[in-house]
C-alpha positions as a Python dict, from the first residue, in 0.01 Angstrom:
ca = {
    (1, 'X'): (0, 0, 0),
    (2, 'X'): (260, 294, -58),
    (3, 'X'): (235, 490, -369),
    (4, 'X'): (497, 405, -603),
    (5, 'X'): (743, 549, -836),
    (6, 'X'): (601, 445, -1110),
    (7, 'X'): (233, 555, -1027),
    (8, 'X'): (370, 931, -930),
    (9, 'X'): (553, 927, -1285),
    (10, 'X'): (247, 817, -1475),
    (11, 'X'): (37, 1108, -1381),
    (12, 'X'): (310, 1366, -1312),
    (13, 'X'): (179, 1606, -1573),
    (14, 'X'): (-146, 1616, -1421),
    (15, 'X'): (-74, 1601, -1099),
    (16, 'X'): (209, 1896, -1093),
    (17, 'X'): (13, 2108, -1380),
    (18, 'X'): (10, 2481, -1311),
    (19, 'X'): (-163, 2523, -1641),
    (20, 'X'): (-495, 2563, -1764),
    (21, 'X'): (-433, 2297, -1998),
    (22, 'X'): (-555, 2055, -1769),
    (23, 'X'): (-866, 2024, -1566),
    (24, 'X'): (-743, 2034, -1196),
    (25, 'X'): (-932, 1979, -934),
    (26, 'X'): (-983, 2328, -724),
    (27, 'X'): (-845, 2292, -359),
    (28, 'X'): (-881, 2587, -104),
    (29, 'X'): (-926, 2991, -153),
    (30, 'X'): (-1269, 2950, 100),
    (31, 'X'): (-1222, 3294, 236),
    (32, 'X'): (-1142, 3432, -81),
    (33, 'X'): (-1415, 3282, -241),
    (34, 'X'): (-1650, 3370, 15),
    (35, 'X'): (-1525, 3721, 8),
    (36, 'X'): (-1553, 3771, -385),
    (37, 'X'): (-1882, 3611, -377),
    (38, 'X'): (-2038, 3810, -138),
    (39, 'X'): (-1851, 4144, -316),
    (40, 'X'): (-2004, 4076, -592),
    (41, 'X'): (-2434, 3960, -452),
    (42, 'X'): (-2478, 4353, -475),
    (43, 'X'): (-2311, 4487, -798),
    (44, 'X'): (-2453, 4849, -762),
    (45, 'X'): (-2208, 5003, -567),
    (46, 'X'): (-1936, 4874, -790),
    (47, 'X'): (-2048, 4998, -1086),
    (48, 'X'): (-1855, 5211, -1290),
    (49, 'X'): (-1507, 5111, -1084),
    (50, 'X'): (-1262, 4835, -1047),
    (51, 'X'): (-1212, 4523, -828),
    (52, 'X'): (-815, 4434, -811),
    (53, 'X'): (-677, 4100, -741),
    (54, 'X'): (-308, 4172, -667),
    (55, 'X'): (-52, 3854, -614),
    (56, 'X'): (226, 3746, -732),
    (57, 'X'): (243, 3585, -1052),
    (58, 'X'): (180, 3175, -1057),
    (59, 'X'): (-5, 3222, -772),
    (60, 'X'): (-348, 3079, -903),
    (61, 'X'): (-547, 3382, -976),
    (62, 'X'): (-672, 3332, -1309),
    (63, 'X'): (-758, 2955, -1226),
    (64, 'X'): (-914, 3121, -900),
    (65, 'X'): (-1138, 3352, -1124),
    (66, 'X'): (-1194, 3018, -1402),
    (67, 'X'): (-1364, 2859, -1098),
    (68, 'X'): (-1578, 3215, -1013),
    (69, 'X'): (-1719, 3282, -1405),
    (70, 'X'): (-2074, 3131, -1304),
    (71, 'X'): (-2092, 3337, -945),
    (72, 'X'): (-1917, 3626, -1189),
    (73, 'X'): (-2149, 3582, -1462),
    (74, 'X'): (-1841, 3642, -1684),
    (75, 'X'): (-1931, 3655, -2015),
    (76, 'X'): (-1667, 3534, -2339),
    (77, 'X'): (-1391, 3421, -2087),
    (78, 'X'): (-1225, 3236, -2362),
    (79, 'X'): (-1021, 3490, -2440),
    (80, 'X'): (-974, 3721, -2153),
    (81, 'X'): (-866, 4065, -2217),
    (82, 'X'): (-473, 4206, -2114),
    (83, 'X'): (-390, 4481, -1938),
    (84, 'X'): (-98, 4565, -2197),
    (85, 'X'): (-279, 4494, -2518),
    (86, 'X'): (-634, 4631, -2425),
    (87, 'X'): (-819, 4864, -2646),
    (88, 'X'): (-1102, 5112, -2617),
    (89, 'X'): (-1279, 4897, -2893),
    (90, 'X'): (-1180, 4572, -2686),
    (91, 'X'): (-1410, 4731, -2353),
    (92, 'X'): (-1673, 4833, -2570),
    (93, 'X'): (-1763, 4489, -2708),
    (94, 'X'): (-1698, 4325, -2387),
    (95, 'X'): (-1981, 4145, -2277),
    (96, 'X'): (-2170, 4131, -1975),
    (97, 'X'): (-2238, 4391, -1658),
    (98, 'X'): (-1829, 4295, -1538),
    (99, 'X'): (-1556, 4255, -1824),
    (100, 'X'): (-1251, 4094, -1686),
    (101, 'X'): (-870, 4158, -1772),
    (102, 'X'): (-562, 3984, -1720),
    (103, 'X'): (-164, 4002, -1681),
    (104, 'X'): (-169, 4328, -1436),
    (105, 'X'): (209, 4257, -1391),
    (106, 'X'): (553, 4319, -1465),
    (107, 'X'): (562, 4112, -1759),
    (108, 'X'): (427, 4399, -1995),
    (109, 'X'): (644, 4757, -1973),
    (110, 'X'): (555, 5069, -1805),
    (111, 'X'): (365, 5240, -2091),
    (112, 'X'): (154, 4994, -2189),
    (113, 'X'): (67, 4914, -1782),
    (114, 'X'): (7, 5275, -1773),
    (115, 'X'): (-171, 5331, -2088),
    (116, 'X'): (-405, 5015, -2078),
    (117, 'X'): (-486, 5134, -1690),
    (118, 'X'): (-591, 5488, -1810),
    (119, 'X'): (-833, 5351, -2085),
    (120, 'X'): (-980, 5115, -1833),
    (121, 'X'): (-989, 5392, -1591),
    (122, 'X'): (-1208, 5612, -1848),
    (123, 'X'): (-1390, 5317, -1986),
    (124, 'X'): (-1537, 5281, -1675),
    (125, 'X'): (-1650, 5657, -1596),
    (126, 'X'): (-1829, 5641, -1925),
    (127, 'X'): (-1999, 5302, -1866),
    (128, 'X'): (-2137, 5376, -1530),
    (129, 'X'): (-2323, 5034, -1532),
    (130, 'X'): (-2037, 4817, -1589),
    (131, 'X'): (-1756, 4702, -1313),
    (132, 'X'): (-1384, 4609, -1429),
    (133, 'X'): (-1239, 4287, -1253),
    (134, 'X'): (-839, 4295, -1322),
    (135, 'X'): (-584, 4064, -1223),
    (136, 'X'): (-215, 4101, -1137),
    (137, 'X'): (84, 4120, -979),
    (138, 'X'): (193, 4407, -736),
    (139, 'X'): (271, 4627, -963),
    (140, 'X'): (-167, 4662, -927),
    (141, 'X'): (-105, 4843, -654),
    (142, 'X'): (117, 5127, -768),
    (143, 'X'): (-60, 5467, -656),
    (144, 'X'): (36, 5582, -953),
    (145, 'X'): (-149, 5344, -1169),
    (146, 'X'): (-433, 5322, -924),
    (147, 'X'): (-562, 5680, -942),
    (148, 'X'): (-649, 5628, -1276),
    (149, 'X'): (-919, 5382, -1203),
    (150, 'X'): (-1173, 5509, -1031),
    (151, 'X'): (-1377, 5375, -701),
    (152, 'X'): (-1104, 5080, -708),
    (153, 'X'): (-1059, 4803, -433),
    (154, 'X'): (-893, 4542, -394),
    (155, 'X'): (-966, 4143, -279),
    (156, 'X'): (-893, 4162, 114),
    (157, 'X'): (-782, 3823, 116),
    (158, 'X'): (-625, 3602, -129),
    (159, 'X'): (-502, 3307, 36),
    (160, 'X'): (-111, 3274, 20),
    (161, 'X'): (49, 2950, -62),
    (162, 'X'): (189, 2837, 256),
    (163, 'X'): (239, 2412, 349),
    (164, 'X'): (-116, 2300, 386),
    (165, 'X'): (-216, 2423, 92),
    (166, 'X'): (44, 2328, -134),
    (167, 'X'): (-20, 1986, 98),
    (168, 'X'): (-382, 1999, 48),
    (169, 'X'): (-334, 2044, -326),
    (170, 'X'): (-128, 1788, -368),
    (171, 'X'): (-283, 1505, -169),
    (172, 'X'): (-638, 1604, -338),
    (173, 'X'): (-448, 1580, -707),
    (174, 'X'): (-355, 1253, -637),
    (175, 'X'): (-684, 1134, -537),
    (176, 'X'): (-803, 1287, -810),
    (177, 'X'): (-557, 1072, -1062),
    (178, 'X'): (-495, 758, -861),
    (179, 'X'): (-833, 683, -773),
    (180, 'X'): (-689, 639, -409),
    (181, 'X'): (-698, 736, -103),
    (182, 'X'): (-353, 944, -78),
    (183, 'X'): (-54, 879, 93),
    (184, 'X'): (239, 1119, 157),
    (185, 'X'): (538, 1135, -109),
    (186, 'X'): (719, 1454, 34),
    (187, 'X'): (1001, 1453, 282),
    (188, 'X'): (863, 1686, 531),
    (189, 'X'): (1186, 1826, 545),
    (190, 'X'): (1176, 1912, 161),
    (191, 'X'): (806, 2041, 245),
    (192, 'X'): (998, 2388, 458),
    (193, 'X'): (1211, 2441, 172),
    (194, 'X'): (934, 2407, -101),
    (195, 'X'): (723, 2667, 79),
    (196, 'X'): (891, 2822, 356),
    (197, 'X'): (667, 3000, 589),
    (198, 'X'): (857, 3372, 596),
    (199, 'X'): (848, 3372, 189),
    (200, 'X'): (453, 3279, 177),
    (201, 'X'): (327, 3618, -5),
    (202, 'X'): (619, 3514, -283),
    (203, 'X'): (559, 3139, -364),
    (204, 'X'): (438, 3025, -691),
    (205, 'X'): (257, 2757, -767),
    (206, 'X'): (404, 2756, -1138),
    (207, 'X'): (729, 2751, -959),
    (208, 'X'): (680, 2490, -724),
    (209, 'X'): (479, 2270, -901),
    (210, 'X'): (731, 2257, -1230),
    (211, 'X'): (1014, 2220, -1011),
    (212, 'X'): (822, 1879, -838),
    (213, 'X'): (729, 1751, -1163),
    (214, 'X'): (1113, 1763, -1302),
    (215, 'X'): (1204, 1554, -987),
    (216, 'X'): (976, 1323, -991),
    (217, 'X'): (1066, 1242, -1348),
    (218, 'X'): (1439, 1205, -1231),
    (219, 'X'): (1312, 926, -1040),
    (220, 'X'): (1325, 560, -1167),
    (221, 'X'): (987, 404, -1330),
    (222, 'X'): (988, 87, -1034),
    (223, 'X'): (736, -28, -752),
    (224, 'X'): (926, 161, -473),
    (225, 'X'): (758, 364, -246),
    (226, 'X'): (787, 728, -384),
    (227, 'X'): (944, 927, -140),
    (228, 'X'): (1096, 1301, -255),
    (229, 'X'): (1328, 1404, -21),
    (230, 'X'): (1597, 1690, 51),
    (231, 'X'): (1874, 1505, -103),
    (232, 'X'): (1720, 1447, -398),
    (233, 'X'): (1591, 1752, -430),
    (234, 'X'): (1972, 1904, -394),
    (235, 'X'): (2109, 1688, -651),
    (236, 'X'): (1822, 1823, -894),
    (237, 'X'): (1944, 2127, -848),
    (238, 'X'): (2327, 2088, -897),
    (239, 'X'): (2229, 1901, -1257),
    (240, 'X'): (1955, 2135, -1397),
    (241, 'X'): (2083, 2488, -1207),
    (242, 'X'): (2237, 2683, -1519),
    (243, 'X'): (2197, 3083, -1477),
    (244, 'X'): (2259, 3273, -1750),
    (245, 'X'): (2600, 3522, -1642),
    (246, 'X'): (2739, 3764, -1855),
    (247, 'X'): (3039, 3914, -1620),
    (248, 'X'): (3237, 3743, -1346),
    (249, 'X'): (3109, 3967, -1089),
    (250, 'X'): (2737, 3817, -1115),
    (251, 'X'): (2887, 3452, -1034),
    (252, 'X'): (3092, 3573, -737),
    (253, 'X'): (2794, 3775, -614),
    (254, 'X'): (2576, 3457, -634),
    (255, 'X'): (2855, 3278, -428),
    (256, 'X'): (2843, 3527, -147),
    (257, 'X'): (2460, 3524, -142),
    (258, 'X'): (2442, 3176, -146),
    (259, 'X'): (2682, 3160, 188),
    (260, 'X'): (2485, 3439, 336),
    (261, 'X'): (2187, 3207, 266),
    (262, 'X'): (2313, 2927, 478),
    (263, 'X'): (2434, 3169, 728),
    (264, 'X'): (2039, 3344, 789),
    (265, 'X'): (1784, 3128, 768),
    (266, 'X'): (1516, 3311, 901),
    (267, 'X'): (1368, 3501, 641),
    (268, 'X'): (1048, 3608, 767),
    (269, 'X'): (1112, 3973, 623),
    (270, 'X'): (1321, 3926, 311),
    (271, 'X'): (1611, 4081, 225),
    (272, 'X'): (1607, 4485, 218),
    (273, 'X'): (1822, 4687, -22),
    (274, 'X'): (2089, 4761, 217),
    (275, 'X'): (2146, 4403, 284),
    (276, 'X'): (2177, 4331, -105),
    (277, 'X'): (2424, 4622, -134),
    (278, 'X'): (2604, 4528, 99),
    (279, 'X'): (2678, 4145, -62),
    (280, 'X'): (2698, 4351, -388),
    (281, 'X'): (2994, 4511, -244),
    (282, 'X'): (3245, 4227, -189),
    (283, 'X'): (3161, 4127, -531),
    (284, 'X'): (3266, 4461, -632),
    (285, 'X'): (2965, 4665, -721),
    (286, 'X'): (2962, 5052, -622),
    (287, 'X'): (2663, 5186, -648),
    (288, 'X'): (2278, 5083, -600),
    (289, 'X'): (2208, 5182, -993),
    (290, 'X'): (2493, 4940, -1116),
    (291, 'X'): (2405, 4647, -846),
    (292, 'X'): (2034, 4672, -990),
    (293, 'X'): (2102, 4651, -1376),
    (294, 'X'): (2370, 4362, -1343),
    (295, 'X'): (2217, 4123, -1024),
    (296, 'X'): (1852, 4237, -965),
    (297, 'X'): (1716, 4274, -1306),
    (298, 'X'): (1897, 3965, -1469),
    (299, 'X'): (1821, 3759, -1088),
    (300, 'X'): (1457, 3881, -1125),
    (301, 'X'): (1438, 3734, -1476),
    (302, 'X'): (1543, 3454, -1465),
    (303, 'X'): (1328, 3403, -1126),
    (304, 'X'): (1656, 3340, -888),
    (305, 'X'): (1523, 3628, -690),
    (306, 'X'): (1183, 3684, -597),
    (307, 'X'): (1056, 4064, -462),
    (308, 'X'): (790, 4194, -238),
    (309, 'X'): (782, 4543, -326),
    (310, 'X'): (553, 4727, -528),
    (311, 'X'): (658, 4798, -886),
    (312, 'X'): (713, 5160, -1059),
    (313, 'X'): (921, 5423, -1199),
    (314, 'X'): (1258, 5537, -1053),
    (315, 'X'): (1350, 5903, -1021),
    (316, 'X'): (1494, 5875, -1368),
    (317, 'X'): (1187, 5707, -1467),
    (318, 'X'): (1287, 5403, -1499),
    (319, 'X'): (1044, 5071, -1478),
    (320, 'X'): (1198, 4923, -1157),
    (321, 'X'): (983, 4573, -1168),
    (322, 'X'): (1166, 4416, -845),
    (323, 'X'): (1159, 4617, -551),
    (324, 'X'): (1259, 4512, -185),
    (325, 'X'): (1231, 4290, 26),
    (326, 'X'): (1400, 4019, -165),
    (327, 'X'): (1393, 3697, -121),
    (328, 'X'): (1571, 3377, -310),
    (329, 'X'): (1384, 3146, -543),
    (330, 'X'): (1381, 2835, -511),
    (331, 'X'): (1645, 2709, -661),
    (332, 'X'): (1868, 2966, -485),
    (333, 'X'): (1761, 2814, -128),
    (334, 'X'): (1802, 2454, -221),
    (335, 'X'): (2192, 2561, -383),
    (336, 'X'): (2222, 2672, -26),
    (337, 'X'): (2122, 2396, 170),
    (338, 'X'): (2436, 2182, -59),
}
């Protein structure tokens, strides 16, 4: 028997939760797993320096490290500690042979990255018998940042979120929450747009998993089979889409993109600067400096555009948080498909 609107919209919240908020089931990350585990059987040559996890942000990493505190032996991970807010107080009353901190990423600015990396850095040559585990985004692996900690390394593998696992997760979710053995709900059409294969090392599970949650609740409470497809999935889009523009320019660049988008599918390797430019330039933007303030910043924000790059200060030491390759969220791919 198919599963049915109605079902799908009872248990939405659990089902598309990228939150720790509820208690989800834990689907895949074997190798990672594995890899961390085995890291971690003989602590002594990791003492007194830092393991990295470096992803993108909604990714799963802190959920990935919520199901590793007993191999860990993390100690008061109520309250993890943050990259941008630590202090030299904080690591001193941190518990346990590994203290673990948080939110890596672009989401706190420069100095505090910088500074909170530093004290970590010198927390660590004091304490010779302790090992730092941080999380975050690319910015993680910024040379600049990273030669403060010392005897870093980084996770070798951290699974990225291509089809069968967003598949996987999904199908285990509902048999979780249905009590039933589950059935398919996803257009596999709708499946390469959700997590296209070339933008694998960019896609979010927050991302993804809120955007499939808003559809589902589009659909109407009845018996039907639930089936999410393209179409709906476009008309989603044209009723909720509502970027936040402040000059003409950034709507007309979004129009060119967006035909560019339907023009190049293949995005196996993003979009590079020059590419970007070069769209920035029928919109009427001169330079790179201009281009980045007034599309990448504000696209990067509001999480139309999604980057690749590594993080860091400009020439003029500015915090440039999204680098090249580019690629477009997913809002921006579905907009194109219409």
């Amino acid at each position: 028997m198919p599963i049915t609107n109605q079902e799908i919209k009872r248990v939405a919240r659990q089902l598309f939760s990228s939150s720790r908020a509820y208690v989800t089931p834990f689907y895949n990350r074997t190798t990672s797993k594995q890899e961390l585990a085995n890291l971690f059987a003989d602590r002594s040559p990791l003492h007194g320096g830092a393991v990295l996890i470096s992803a993108p942000m909604g990714t799963g990493k802190t959920f990935f490290i919520d199901q590793m505190t007993a191999v860990l032996k993390l100690e008061g991970r109520a309250k993890p500690l943050l990259v941008g807010e630590v202090s030299e107080r904080d690591l001193q009353q941190a518990k346990g042979e590994v203290f673990f901190i948080d939110e890596g990423d672009i989401k706190t600015n420069w100095s505090d990255l910088d500074r909170g990396i530093q004290l970590i850095g010198q927390h660590l040559r004091d304490n010779q018998q302790q090992v730092g585990l941080v999380l975050g985004d690319y910015t993680l692996r910024n040379p600049s940042l990273l030669g403060h900690l010392p005897k870093h390394r980084f996770l070798q593998t951290f699974e990225p979120l291509d089809r069968a696992f967003l598949q996987g997760v999904i199908e285990q979710r509902m048999a979780e929450y249905l009590k039933r053995r589950p059935e398919e709900i996803i257009e596999p059409a709708l499946y390469d747009i959700l997590v296209p294969d070339g933008a694998a090392h960019v896609n979010s599970f927050r991302a993804i998993l809120t955007f499939l949650e808003g559809l589902v609740r589009t659909l109407p409470g009845d018996r039907q089979p639930c089936w999410l497809t393209v179409e709906q999935a476009k008309n989603y889009v044209q009723d909720n889409f509502d970027p936040q523009f402040t000059t003409d320019r950034q709507a007309d660049f979004l129009n060119f993109f967006l035909d560019h988008l339907a023009e190049r599918p293949d995005l196996e390797q993003g979009f590079d600067q020059s590419e970007m430019l070069l769209l920035g330039k029928r919109a009427g933007y001169g330079d790179w400096l201009e281009f980045r303030e007034e599309i990448i910043d504000p696209f990067g924000l509001q999480g139309l555009l999604l980057s690749r790059g590594v993080p860091g200060l400009d020439a003029d030491g500015r915090f440039v948080r999204w680098p090249g390759p580019y690629y477009p969220s997913l809002m921006l791919t579905l907009m194109a498909e219409g």
